[in-house]
mmCIF file of the N, C-alpha and C atoms, coordinates in Angstrom:
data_MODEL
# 
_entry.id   MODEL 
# 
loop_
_atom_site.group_PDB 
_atom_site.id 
_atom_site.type_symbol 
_atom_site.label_atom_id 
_atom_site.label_alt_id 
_atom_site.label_comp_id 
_atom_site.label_asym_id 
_atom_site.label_entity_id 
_atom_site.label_seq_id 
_atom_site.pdbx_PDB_ins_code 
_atom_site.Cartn_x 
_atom_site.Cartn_y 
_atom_site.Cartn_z 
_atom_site.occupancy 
_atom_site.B_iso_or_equiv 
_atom_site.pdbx_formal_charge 
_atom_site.auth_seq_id 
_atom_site.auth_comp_id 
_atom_site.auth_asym_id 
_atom_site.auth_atom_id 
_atom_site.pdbx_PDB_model_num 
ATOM 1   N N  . UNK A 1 1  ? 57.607 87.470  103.306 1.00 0.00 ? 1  UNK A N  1 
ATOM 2   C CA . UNK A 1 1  ? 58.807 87.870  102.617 1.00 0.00 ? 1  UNK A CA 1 
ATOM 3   C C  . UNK A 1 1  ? 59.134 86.803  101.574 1.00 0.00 ? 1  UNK A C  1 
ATOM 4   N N  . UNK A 1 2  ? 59.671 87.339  100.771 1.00 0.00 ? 2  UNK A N  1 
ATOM 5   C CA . UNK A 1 2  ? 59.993 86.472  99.387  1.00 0.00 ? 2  UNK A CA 1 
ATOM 6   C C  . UNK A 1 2  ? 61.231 87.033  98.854  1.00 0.00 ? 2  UNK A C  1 
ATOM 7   N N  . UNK A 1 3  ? 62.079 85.744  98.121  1.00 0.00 ? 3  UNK A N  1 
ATOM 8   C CA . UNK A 1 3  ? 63.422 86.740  97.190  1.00 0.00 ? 3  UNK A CA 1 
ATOM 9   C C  . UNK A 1 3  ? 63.567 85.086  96.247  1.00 0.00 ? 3  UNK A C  1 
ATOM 10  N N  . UNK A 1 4  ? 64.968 86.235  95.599  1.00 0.00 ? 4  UNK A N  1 
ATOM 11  C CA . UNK A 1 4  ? 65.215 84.924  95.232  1.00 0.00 ? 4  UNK A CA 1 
ATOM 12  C C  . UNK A 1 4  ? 66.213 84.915  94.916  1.00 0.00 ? 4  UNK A C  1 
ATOM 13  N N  . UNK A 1 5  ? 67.318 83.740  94.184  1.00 0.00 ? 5  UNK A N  1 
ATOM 14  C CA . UNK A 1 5  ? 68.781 83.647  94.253  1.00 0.00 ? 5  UNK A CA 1 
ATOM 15  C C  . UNK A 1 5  ? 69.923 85.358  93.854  1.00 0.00 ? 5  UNK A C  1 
ATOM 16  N N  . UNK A 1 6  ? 70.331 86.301  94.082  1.00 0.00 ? 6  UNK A N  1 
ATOM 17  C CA . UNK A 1 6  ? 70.807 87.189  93.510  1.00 0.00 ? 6  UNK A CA 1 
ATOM 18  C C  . UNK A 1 6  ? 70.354 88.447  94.868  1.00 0.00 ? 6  UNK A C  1 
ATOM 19  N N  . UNK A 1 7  ? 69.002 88.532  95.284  1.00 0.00 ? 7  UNK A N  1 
ATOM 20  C CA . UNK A 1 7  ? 68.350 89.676  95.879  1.00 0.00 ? 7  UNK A CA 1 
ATOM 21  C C  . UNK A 1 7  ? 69.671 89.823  97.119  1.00 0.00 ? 7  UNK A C  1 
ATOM 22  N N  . UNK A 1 8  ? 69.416 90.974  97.886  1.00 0.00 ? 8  UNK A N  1 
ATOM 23  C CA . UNK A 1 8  ? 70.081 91.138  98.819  1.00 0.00 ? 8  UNK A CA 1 
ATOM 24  C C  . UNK A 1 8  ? 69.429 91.186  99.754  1.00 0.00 ? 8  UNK A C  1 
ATOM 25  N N  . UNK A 1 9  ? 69.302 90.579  101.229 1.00 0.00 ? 9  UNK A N  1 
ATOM 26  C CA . UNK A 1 9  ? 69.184 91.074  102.497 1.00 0.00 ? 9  UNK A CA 1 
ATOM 27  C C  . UNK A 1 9  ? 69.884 92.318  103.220 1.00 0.00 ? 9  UNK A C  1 
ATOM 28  N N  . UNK A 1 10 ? 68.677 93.560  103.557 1.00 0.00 ? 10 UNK A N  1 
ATOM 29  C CA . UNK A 1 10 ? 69.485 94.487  104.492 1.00 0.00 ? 10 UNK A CA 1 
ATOM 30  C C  . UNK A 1 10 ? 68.523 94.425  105.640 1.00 0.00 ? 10 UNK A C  1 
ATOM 31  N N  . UNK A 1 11 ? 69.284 93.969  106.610 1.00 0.00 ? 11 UNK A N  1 
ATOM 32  C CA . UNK A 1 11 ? 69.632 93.952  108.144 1.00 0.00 ? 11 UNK A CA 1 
ATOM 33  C C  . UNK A 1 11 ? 69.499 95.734  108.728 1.00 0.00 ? 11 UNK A C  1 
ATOM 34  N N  . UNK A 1 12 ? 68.607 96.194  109.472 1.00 0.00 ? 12 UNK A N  1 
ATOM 35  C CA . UNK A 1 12 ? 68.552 97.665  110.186 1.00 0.00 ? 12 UNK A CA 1 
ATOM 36  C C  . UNK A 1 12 ? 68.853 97.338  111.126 1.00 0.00 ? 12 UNK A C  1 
ATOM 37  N N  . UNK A 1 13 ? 69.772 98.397  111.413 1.00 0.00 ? 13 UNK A N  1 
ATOM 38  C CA . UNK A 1 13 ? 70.039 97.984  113.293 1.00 0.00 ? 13 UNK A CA 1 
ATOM 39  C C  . UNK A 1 13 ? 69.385 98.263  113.948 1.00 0.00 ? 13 UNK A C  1 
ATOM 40  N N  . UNK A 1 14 ? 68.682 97.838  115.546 1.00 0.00 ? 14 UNK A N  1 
ATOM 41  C CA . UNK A 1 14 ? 67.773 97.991  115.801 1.00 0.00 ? 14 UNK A CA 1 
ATOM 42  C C  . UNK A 1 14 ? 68.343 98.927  117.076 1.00 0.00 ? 14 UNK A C  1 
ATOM 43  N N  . UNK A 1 15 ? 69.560 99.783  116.982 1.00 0.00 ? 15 UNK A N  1 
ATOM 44  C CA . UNK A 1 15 ? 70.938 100.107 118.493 1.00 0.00 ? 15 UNK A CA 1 
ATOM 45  C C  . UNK A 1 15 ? 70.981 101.628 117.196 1.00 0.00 ? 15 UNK A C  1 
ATOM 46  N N  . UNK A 1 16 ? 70.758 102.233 118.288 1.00 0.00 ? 16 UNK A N  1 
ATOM 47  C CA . UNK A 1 16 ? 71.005 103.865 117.944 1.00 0.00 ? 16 UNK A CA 1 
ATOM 48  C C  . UNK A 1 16 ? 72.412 104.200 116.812 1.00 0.00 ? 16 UNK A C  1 
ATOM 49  N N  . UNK A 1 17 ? 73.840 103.340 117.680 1.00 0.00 ? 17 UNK A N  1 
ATOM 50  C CA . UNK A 1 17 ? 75.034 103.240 117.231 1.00 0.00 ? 17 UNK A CA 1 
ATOM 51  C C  . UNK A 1 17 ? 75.312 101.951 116.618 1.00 0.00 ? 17 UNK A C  1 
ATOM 52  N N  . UNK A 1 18 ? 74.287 101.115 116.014 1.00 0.00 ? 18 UNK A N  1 
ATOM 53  C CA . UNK A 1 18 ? 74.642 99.945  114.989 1.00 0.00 ? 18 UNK A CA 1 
ATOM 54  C C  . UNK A 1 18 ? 74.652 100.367 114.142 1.00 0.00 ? 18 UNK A C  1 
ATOM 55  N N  . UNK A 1 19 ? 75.184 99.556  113.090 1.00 0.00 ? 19 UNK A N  1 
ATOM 56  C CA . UNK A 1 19 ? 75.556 99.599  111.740 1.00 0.00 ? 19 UNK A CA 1 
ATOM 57  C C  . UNK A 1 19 ? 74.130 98.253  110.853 1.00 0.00 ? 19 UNK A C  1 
ATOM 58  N N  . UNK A 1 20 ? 74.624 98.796  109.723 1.00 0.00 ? 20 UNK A N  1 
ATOM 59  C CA . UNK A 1 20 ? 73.356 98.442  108.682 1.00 0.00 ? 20 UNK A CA 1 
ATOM 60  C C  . UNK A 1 20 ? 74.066 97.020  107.904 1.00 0.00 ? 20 UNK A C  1 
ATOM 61  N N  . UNK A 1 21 ? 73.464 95.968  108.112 1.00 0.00 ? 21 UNK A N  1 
ATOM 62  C CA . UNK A 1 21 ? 74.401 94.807  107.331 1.00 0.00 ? 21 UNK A CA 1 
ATOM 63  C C  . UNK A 1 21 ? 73.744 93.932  106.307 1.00 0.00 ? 21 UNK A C  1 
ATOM 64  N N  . UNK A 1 22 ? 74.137 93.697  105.412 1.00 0.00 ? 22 UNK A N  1 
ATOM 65  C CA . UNK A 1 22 ? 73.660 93.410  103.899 1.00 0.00 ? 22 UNK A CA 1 
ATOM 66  C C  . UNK A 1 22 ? 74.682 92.340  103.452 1.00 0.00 ? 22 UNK A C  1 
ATOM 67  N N  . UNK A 1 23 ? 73.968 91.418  102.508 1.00 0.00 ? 23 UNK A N  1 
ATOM 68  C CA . UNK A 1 23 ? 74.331 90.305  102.446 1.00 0.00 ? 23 UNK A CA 1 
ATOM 69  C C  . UNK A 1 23 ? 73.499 89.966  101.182 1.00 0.00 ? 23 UNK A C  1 
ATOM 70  N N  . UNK A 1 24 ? 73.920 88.842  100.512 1.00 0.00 ? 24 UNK A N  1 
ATOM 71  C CA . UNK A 1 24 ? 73.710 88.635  99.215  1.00 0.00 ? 24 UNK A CA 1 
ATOM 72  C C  . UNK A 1 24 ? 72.641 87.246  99.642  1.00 0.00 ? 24 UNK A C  1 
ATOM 73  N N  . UNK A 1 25 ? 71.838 86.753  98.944  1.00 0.00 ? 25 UNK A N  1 
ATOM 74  C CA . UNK A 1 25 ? 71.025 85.975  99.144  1.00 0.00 ? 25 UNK A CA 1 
ATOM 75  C C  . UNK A 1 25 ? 71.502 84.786  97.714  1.00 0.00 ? 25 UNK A C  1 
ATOM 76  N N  . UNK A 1 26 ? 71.982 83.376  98.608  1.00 0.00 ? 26 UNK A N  1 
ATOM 77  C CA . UNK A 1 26 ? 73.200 82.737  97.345  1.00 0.00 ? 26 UNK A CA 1 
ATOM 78  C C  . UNK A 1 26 ? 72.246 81.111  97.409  1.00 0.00 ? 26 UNK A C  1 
ATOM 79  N N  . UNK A 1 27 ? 71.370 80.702  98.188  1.00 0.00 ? 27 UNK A N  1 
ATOM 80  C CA . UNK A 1 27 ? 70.718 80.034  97.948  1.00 0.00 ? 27 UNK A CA 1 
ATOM 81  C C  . UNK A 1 27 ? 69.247 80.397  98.863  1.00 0.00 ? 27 UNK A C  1 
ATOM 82  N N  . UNK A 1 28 ? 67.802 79.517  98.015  1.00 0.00 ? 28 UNK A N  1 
ATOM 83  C CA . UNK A 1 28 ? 66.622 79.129  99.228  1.00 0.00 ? 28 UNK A CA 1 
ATOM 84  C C  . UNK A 1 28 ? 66.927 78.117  99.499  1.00 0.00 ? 28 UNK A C  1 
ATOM 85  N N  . UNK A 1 29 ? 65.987 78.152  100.304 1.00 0.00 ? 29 UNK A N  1 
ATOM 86  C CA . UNK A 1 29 ? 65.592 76.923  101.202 1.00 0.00 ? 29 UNK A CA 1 
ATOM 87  C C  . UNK A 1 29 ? 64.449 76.532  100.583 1.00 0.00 ? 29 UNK A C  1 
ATOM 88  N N  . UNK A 1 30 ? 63.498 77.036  99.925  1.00 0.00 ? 30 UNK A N  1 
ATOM 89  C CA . UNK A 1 30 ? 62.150 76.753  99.484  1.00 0.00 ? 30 UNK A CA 1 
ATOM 90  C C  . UNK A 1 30 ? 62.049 77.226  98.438  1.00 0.00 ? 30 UNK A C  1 
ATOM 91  N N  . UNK A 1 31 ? 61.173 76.278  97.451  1.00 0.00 ? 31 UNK A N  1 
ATOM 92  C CA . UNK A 1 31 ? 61.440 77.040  96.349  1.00 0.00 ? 31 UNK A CA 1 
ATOM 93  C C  . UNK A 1 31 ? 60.077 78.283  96.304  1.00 0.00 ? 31 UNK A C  1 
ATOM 94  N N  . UNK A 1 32 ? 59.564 78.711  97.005  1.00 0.00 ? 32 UNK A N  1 
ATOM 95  C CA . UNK A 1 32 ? 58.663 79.732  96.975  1.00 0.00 ? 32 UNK A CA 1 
ATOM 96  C C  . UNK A 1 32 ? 59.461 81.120  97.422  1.00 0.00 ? 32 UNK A C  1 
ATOM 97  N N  . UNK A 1 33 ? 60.863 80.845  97.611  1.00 0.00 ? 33 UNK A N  1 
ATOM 98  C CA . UNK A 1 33 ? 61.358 81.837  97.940  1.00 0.00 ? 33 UNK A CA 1 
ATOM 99  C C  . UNK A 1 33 ? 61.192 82.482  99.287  1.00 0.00 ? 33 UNK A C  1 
ATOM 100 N N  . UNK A 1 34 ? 60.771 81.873  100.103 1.00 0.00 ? 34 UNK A N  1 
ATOM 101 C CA . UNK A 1 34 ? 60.378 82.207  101.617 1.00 0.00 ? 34 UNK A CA 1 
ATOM 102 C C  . UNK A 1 34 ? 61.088 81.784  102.178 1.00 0.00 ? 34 UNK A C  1 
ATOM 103 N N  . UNK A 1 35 ? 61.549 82.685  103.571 1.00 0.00 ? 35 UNK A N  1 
ATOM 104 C CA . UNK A 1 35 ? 62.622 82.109  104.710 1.00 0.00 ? 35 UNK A CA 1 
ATOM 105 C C  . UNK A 1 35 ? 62.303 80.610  105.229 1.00 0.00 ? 35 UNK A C  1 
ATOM 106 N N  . UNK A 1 36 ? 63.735 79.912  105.446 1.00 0.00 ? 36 UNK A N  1 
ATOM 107 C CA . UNK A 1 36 ? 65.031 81.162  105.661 1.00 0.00 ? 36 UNK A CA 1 
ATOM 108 C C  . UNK A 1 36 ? 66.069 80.712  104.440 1.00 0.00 ? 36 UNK A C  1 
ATOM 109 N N  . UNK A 1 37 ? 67.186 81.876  104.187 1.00 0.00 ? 37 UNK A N  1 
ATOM 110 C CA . UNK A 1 37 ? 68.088 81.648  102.992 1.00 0.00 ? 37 UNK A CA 1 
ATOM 111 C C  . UNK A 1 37 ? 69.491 81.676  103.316 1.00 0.00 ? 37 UNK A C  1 
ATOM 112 N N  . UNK A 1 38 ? 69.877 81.074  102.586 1.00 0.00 ? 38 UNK A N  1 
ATOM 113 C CA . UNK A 1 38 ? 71.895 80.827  102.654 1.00 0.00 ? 38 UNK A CA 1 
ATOM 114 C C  . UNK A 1 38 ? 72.308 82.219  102.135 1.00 0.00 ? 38 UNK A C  1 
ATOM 115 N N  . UNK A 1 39 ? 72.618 82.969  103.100 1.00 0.00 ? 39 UNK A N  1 
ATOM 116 C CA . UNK A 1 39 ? 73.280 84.601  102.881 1.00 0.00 ? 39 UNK A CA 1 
ATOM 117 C C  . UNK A 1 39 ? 74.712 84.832  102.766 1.00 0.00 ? 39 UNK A C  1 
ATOM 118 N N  . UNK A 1 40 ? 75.209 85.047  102.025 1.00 0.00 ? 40 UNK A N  1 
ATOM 119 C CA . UNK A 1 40 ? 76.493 85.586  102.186 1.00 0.00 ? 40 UNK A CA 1 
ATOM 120 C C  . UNK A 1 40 ? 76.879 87.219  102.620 1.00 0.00 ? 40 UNK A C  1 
ATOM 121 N N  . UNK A 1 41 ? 77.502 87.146  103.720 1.00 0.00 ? 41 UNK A N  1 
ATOM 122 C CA . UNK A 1 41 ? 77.103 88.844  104.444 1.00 0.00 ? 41 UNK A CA 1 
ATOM 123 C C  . UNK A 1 41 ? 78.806 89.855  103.536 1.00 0.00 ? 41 UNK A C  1 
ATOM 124 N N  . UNK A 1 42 ? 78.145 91.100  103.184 1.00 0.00 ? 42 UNK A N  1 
ATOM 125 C CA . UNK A 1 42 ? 79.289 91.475  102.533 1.00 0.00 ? 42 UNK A CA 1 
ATOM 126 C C  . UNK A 1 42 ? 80.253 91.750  103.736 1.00 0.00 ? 42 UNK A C  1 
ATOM 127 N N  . UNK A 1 43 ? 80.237 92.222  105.131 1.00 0.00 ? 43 UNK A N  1 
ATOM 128 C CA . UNK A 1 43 ? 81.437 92.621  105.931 1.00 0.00 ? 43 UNK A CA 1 
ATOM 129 C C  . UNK A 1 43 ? 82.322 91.753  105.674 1.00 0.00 ? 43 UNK A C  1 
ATOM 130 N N  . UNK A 1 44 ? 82.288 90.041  106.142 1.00 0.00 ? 44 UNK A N  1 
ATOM 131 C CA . UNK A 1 44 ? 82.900 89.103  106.350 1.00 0.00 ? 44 UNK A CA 1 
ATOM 132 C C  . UNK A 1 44 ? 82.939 88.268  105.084 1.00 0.00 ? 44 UNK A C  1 
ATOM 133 N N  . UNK A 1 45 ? 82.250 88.275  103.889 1.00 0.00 ? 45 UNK A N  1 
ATOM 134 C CA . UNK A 1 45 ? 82.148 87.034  103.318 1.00 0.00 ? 45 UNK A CA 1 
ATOM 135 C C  . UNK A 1 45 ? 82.064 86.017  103.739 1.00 0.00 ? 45 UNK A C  1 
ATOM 136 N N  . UNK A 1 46 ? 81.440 85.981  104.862 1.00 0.00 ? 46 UNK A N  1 
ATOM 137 C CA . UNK A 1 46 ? 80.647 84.420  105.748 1.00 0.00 ? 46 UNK A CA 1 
ATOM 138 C C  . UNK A 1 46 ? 79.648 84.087  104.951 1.00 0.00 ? 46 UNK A C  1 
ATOM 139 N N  . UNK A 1 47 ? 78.812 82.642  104.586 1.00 0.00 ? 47 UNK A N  1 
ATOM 140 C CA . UNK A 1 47 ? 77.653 82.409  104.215 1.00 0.00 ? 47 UNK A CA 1 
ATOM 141 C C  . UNK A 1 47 ? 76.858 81.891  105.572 1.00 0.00 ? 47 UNK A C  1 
ATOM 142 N N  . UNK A 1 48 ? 75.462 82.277  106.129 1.00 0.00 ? 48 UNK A N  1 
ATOM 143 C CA . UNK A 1 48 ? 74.786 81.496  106.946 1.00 0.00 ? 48 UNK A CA 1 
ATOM 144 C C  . UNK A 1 48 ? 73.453 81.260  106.541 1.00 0.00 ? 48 UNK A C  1 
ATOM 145 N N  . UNK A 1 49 ? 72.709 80.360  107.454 1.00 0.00 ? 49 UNK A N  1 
ATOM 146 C CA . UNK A 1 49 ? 71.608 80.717  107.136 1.00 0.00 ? 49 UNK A CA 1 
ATOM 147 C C  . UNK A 1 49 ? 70.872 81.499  107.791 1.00 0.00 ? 49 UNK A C  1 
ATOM 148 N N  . UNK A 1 50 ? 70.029 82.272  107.480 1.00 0.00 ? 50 UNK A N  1 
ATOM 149 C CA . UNK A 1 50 ? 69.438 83.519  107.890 1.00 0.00 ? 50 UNK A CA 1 
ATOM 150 C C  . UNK A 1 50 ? 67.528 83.477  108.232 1.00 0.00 ? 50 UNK A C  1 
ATOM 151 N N  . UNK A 1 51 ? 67.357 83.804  108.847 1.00 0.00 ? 51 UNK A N  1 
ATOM 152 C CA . UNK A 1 51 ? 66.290 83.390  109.754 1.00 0.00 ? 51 UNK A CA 1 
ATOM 153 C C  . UNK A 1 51 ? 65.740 85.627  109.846 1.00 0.00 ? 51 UNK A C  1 
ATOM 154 N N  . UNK A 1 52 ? 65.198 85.713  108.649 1.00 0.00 ? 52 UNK A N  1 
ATOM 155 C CA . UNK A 1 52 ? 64.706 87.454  108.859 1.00 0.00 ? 52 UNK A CA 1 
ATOM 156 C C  . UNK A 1 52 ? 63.744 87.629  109.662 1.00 0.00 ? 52 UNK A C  1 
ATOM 157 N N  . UNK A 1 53 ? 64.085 88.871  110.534 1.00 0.00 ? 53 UNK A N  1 
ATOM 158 C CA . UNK A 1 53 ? 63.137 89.671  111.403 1.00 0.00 ? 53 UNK A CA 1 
ATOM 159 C C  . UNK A 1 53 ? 62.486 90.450  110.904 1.00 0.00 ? 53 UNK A C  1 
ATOM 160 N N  . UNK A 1 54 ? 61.649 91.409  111.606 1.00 0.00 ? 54 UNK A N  1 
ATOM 161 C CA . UNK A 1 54 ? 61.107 92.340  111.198 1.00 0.00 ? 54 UNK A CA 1 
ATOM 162 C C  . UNK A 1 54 ? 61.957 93.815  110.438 1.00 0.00 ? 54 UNK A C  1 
ATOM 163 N N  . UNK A 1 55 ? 63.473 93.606  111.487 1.00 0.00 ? 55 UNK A N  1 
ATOM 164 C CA . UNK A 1 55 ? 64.268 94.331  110.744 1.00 0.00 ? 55 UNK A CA 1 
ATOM 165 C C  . UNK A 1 55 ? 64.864 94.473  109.894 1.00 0.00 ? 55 UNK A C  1 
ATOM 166 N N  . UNK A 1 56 ? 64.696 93.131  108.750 1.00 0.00 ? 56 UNK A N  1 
ATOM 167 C CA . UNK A 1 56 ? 65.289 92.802  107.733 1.00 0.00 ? 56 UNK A CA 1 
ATOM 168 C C  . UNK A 1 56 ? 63.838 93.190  106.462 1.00 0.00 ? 56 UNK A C  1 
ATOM 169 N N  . UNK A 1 57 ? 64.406 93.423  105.709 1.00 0.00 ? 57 UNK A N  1 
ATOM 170 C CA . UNK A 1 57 ? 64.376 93.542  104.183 1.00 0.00 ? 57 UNK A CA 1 
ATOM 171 C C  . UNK A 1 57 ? 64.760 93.143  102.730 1.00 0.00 ? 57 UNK A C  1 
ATOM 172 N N  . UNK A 1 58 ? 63.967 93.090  101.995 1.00 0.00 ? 58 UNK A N  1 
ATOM 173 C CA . UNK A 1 58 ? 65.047 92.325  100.829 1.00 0.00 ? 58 UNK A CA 1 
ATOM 174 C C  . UNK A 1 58 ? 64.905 93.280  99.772  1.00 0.00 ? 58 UNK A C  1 
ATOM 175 N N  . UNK A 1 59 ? 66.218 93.382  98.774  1.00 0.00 ? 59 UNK A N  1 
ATOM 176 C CA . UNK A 1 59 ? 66.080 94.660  97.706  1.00 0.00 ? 59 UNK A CA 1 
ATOM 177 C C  . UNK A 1 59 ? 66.342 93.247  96.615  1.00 0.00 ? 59 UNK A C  1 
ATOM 178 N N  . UNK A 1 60 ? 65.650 93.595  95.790  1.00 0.00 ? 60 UNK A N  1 
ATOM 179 C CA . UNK A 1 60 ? 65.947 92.707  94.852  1.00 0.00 ? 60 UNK A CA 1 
ATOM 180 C C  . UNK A 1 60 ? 67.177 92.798  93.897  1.00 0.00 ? 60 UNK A C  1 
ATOM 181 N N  . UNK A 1 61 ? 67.550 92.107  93.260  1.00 0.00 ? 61 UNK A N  1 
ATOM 182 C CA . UNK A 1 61 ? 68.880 92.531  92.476  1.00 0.00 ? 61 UNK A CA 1 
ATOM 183 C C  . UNK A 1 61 ? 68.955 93.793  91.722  1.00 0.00 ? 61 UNK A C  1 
ATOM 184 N N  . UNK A 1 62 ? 67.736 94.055  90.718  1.00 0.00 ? 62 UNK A N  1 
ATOM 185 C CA . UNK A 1 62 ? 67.692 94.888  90.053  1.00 0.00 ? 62 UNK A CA 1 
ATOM 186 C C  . UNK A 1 62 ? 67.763 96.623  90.733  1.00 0.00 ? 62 UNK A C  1 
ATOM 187 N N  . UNK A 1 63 ? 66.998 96.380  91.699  1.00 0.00 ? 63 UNK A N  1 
ATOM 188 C CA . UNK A 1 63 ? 67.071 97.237  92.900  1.00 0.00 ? 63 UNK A CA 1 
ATOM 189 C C  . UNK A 1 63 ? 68.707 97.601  93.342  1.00 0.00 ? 63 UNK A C  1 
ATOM 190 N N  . UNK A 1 64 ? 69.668 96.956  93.610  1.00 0.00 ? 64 UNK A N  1 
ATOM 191 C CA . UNK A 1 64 ? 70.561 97.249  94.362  1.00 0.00 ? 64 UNK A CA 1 
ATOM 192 C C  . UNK A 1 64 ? 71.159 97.392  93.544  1.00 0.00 ? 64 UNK A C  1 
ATOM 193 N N  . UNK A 1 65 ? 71.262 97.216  91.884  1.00 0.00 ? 65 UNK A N  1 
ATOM 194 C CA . UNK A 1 65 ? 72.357 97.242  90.938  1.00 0.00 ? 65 UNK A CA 1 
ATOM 195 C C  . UNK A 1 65 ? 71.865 98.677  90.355  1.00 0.00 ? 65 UNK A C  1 
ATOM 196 N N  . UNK A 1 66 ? 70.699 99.350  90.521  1.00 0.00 ? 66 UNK A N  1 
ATOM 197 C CA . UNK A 1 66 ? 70.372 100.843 90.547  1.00 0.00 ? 66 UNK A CA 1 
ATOM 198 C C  . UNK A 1 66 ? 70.518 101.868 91.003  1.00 0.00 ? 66 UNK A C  1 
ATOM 199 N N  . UNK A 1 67 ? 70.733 101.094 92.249  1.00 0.00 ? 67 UNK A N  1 
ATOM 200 C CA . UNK A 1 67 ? 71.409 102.707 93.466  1.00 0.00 ? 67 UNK A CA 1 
ATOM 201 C C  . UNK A 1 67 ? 72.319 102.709 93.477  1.00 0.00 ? 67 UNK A C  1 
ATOM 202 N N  . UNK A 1 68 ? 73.639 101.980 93.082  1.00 0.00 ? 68 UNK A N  1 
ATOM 203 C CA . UNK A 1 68 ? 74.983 102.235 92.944  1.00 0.00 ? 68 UNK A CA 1 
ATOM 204 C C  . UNK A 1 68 ? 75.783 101.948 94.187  1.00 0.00 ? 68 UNK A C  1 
ATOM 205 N N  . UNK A 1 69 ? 75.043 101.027 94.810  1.00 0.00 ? 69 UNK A N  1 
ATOM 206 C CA . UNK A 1 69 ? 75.783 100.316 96.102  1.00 0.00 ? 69 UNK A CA 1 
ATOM 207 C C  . UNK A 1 69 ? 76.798 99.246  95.488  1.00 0.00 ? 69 UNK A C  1 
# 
């Protein structure tokens, strides 16, 4: 996995009745762009650092500023 300052992380729930959580990707850790990254999650406006699973994904900026999320 790779991103870089701007992309978004989306989180799938891995629970029949979870919810889907997405978060802005506001710094790396590396500059190759590889986990893990300083996320800011949109529910809370918390920043952490983020450590992606298999259930995570990254849309890149251009990507998420297209679908009208």
């Amino acid at each position: 996995m790779h991103a870089h300052v701007g992309d978004w992380i989306v989180v799938e729930s891995v629970h029949l009745d979870g919810h889907r959580r997405r978060g802005q990707i506001v710094e790396l850790e590396h500059p190759d762009g590889t986990p893990p990254y300083m996320v800011r999650w949109i529910e809370d406006d918390r920043e952490t650092l983020f450590f992606p699973g298999p259930e995570a994904h990254v849309e890149n900026r251009a990507e998420h500023a297209g679908s009208g999320r």
